[in-house]
C-alpha positions as CSV (number, residue, x, y, z in Angstrom):
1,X,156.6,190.0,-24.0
2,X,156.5,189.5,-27.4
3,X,153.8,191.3,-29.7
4,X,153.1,191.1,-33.4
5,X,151.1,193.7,-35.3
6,X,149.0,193.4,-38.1
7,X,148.2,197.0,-38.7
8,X,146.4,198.2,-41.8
9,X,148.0,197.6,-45.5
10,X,148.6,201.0,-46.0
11,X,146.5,203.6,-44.9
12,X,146.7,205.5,-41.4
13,X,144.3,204.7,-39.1
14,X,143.8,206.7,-35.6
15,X,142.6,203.5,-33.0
16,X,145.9,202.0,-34.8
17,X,148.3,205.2,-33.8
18,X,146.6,205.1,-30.4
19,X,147.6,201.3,-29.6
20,X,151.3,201.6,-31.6
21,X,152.0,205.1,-29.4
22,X,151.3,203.2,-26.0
23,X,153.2,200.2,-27.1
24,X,156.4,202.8,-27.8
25,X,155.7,203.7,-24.4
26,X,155.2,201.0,-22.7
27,X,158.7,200.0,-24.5
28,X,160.8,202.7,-23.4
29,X,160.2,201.6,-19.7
30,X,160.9,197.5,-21.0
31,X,162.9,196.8,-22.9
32,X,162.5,192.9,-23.0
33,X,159.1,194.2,-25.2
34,X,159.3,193.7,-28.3
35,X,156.9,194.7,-31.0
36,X,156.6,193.6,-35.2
37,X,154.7,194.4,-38.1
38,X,155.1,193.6,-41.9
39,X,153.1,195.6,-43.8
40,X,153.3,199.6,-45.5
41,X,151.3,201.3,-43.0
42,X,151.8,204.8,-43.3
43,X,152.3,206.6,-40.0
44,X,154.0,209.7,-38.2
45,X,155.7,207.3,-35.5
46,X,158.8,205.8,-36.0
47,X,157.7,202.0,-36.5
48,X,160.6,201.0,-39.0
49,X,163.0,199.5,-37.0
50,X,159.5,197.1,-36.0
51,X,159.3,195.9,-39.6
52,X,159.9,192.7,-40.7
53,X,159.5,191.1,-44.6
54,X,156.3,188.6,-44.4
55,X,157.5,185.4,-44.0
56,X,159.7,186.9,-41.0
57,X,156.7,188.5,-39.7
58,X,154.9,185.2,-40.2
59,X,157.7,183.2,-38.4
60,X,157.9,185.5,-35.4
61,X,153.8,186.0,-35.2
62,X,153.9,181.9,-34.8
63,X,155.3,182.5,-31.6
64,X,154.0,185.9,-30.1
65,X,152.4,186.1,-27.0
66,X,149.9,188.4,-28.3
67,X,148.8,189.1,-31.6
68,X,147.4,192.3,-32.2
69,X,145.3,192.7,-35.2
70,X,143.7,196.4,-36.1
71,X,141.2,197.4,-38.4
72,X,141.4,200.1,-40.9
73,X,139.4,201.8,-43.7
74,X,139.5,200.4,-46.5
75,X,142.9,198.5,-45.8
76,X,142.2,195.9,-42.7
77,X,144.9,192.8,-44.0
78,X,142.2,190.3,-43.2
79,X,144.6,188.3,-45.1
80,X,147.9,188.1,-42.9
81,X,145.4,187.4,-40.3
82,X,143.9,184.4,-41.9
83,X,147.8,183.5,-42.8
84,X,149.2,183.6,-38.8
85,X,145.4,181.8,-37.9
86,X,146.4,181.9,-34.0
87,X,142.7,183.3,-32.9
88,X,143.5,182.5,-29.9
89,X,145.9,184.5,-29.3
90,X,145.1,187.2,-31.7
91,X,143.2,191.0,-30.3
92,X,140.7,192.5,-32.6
93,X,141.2,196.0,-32.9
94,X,138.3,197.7,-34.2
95,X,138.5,201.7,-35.0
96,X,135.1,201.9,-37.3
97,X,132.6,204.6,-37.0
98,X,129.3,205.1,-38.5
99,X,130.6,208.0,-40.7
100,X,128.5,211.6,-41.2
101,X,125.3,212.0,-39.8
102,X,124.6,207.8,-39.3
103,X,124.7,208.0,-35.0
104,X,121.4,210.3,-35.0
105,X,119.6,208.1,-37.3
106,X,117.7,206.2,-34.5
107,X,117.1,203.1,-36.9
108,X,120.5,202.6,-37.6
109,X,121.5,203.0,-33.9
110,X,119.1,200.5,-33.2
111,X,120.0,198.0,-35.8
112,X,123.8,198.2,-35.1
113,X,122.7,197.5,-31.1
114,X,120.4,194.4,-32.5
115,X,123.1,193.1,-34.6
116,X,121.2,193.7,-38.0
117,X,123.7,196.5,-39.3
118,X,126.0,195.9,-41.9
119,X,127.3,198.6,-43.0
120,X,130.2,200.8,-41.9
121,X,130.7,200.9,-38.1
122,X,128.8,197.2,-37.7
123,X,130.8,194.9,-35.5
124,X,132.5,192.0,-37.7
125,X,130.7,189.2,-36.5
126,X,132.9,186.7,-38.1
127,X,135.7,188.1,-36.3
128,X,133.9,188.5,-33.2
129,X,133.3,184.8,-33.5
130,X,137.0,184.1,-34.5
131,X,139.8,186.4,-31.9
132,X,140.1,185.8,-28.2
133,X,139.2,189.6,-27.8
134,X,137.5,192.5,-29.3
135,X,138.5,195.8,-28.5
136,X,135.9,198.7,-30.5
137,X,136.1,202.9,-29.9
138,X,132.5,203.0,-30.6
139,X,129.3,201.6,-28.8
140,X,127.6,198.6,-29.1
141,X,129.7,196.7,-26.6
142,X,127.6,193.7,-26.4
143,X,128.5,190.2,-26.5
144,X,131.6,190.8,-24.2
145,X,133.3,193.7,-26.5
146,X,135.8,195.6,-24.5
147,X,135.5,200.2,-25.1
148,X,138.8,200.9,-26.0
149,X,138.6,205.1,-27.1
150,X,140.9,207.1,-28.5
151,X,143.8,208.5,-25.8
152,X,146.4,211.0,-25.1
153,X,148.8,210.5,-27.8
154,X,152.4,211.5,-26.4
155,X,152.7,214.2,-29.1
156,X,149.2,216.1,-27.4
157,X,151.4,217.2,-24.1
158,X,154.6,218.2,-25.8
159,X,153.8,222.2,-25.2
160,X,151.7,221.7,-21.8
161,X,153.1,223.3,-18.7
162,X,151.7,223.6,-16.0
163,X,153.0,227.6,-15.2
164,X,152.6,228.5,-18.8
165,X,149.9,232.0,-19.5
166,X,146.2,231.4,-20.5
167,X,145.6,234.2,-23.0
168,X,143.5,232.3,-24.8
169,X,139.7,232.6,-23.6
170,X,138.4,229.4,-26.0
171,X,139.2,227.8,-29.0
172,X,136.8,225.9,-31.0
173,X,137.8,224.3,-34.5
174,X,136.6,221.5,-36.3
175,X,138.0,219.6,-39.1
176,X,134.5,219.7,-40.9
177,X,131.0,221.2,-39.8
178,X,128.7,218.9,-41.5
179,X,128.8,216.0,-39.6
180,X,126.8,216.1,-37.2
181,X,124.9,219.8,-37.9
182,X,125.6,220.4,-34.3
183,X,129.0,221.3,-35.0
184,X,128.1,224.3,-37.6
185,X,125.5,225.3,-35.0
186,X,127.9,225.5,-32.0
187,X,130.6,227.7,-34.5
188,X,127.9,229.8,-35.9
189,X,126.8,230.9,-32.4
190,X,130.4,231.8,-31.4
191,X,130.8,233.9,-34.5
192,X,128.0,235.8,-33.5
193,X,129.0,236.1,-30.0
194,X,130.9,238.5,-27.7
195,X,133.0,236.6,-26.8
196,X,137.4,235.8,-26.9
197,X,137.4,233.1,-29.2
198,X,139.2,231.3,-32.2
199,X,136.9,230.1,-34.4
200,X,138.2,229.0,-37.8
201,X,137.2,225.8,-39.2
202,X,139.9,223.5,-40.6
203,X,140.2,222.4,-44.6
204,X,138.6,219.2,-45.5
205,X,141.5,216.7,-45.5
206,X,144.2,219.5,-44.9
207,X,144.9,219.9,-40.8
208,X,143.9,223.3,-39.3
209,X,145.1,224.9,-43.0
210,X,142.9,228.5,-42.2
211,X,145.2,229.1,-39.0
212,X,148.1,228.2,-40.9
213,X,148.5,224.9,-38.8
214,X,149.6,223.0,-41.9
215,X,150.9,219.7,-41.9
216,X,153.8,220.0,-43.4
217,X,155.0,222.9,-41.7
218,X,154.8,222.2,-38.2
219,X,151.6,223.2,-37.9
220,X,150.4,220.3,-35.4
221,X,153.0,222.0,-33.1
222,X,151.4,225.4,-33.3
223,X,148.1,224.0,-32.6
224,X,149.0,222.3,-29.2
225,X,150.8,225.1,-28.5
226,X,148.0,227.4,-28.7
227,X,146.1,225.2,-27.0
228,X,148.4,225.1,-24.3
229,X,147.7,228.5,-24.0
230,X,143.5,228.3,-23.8
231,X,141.7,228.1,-21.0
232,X,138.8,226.0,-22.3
233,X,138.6,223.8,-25.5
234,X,135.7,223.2,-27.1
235,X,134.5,219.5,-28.4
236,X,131.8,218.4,-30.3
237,X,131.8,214.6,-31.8
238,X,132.2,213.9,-35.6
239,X,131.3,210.8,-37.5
240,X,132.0,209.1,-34.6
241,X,131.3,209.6,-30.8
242,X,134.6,209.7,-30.3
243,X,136.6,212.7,-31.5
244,X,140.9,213.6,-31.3
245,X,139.9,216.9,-30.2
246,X,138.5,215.6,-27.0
247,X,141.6,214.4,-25.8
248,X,143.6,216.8,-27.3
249,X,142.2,219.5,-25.3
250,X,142.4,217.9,-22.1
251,X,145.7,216.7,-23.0
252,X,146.7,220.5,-23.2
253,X,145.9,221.0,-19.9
254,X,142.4,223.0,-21.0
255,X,138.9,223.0,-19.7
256,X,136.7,220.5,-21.9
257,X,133.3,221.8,-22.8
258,X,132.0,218.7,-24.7
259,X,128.9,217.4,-26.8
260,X,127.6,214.8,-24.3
261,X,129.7,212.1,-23.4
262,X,128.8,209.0,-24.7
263,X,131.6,206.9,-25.5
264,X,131.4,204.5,-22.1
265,X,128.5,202.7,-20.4
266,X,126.2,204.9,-19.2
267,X,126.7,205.4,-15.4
268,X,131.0,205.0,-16.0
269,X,132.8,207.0,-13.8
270,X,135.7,206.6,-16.5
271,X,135.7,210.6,-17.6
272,X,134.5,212.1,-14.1
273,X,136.7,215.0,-14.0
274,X,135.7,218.4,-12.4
275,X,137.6,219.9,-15.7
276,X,134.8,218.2,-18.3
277,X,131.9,220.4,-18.6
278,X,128.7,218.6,-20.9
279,X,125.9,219.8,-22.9
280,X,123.3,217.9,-25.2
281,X,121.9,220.5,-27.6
282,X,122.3,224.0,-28.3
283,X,120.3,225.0,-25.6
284,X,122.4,223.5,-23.1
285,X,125.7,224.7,-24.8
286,X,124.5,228.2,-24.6
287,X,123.5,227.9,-21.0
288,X,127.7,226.2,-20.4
289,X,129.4,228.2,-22.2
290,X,127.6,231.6,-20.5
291,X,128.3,229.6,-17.0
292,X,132.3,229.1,-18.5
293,X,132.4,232.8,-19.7
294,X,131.9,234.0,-16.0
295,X,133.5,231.4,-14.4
296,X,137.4,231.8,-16.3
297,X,136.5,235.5,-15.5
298,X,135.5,235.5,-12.2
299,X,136.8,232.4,-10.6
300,X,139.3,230.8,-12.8
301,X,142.4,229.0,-11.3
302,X,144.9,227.0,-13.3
303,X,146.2,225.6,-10.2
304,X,143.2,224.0,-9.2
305,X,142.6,222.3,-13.0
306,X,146.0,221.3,-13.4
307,X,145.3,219.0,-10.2
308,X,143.7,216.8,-11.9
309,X,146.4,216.4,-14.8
310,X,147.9,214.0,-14.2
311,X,145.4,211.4,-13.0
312,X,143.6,212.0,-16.5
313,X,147.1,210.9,-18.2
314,X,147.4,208.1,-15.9
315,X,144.1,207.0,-16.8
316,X,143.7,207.9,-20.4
317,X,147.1,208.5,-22.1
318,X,148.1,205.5,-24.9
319,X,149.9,203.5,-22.3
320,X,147.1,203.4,-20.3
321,X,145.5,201.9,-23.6
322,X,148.0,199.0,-24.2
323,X,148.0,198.5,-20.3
324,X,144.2,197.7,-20.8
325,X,144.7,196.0,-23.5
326,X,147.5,193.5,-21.5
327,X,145.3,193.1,-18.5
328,X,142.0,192.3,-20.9
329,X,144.7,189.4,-22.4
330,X,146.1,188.4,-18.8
331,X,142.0,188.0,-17.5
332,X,141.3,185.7,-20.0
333,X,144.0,183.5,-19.6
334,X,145.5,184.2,-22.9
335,X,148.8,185.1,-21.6
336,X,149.9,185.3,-18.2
């Protein structure tokens, strides 16, 4: 099969890492895949030996079987798009969120579901009208838009085994508490609590710099390897419903306490695991995480979590993403 990627000019976007991680994958077990892109897309995976100069890119996107075609803040190359002009072969990838506090306001959520939004997080209705699919991490999915959240980036399980000691009660950190307020309230009540847990809030813009988890010093590494060591990771959505940490933690192997899930249909069965533990509001939260707090204490056994491992990275890992993506293109006929 043969793929071309428009990604975003420059900027790194995390839908886009999500869909280029599977497709390296999905790769290593076929090699007859082959994969190009042509822009300066900044990213930790190793996409160079993908890249091709634009009219090479052009020439080899005229005869793709798929065409690929992600959005990105700021930086979606609406015009490479426009150049190649095979809609019907080309896959909208859209990664948008409302941003800050946008998903309580009940006017917005209701305008974006009606169609009347336009501002960031709206569904592109001129592409909509244009692609052969639309793929989008957030909700609405009406009018025939496929859910395609975040997943289990490869780099997530590199410390997770499945022997390894849980000395970590929980660990709860958040790039930024703002957004929504529930976030600052969930961290200011384990502050105050009794209980074993890690609790420092990331820098703005700088990854998990008050644990010393700083980009350029491996601190991704030490992150998911003290996660690897937790026995339950706590979540709580962003600007967005959907959040890295979520799958982070369960990549790790960790019990998931999570803000509500509300990234699939309501009544999905898609994130049923006996390791995701919900609440709505603080109330809630406080009633979990009391119920967790006796629980890792009293009846706590890795064995029994671990179980369920690797049926959530079957299901959820970036592979599983591109796979979805494939069978979406195969059940509309635009590839066979």
């Amino acid at each position: 099969m043969k793929i071309a990627l428009i990604t975003p000019i420059h900027k790194e976007d995390y839908l886009t890492n999500t869909v280029i991680d599977g497709l390296f994958a999905l790769q290593g077990e076929d090699p007859s895949l082959t994969v190009a892109y042509s822009s300066n897309y900044s990213t930790y995976l190793p996409i160079k030996s993908w890249h091709l100069d634009m009219q090479k890119f052009v020439e080899y996107a005229e005869s793709a079987d798929l065409i690929i075609f992600c959005w990105g803040k700021g930086n979606t190359d609406f015009e490479n798009a426009q150049k190649i002009g095979r809609w019907n072969k080309t896959l909208f990838i859209d990664g948008s969120e409302l941003g800050r506090n946008k998903r309580l306001d009940e006017n917005i959520k209701q305008a974006v579901i009606d169609g009347t939004y336009e501002g960031q997080g709206a569904i592109n209705k001129e592409i909509l009208n244009k692609v052969a699919l639309y793929f989008r991490r957030e909700k609405p999915y009406r009018e025939g838009i496929i859910p395609l959240p975040f997943g289990i980036e490869r780099r997530y399980t590199k410390h997770y085994l499945p022997d390894k000691k849980r000395d970590v009660d929980f660990v709860c950190i958040f790039g930024q508490l703002e957004y929504p307020p529930l976030r600052g309230e969930v961290m200011e009540y384990l502050r105050r609590s009794d209980l074993r847990v890690i609790t420092k809030p990331t820098n703005r813009g700088r990854f998990l710099t008050a644990l010393g988890f700083g980009l350029k010093d491996g601190g991704r590494d030490r992150f998911y390897n003290l996660l690897s060591r937790t026995k339950v990771g706590i979540s709580v959505s962003g600007g967005g419903y959907d959040t890295a940490r979520f799958w982070e933690i369960l990549a790790s192997g960790c019990i998931l306490l999570t803000e509500s899930i509300d990234i699939y249909e309501p009544g999905s069965n898609e994130l049923a695991y006996k390791r995701i533990w919900q609440f709505k509001d603080m109330t809630e939260f406080k009633l979990q995480i009391a119920k967790l707090a006796s629980y890792i204490q009293n009846e706590y056994n890795q064995d029994e979590i671990d179980s369920e491992y690797k049926k959530i990275l079957a299901e959820h890992s970036t592979k599983a993403r591109v796979i979805a993506i494939i069978n979406a293109a195969k059940a509309k006929g635009i590839i066979k």
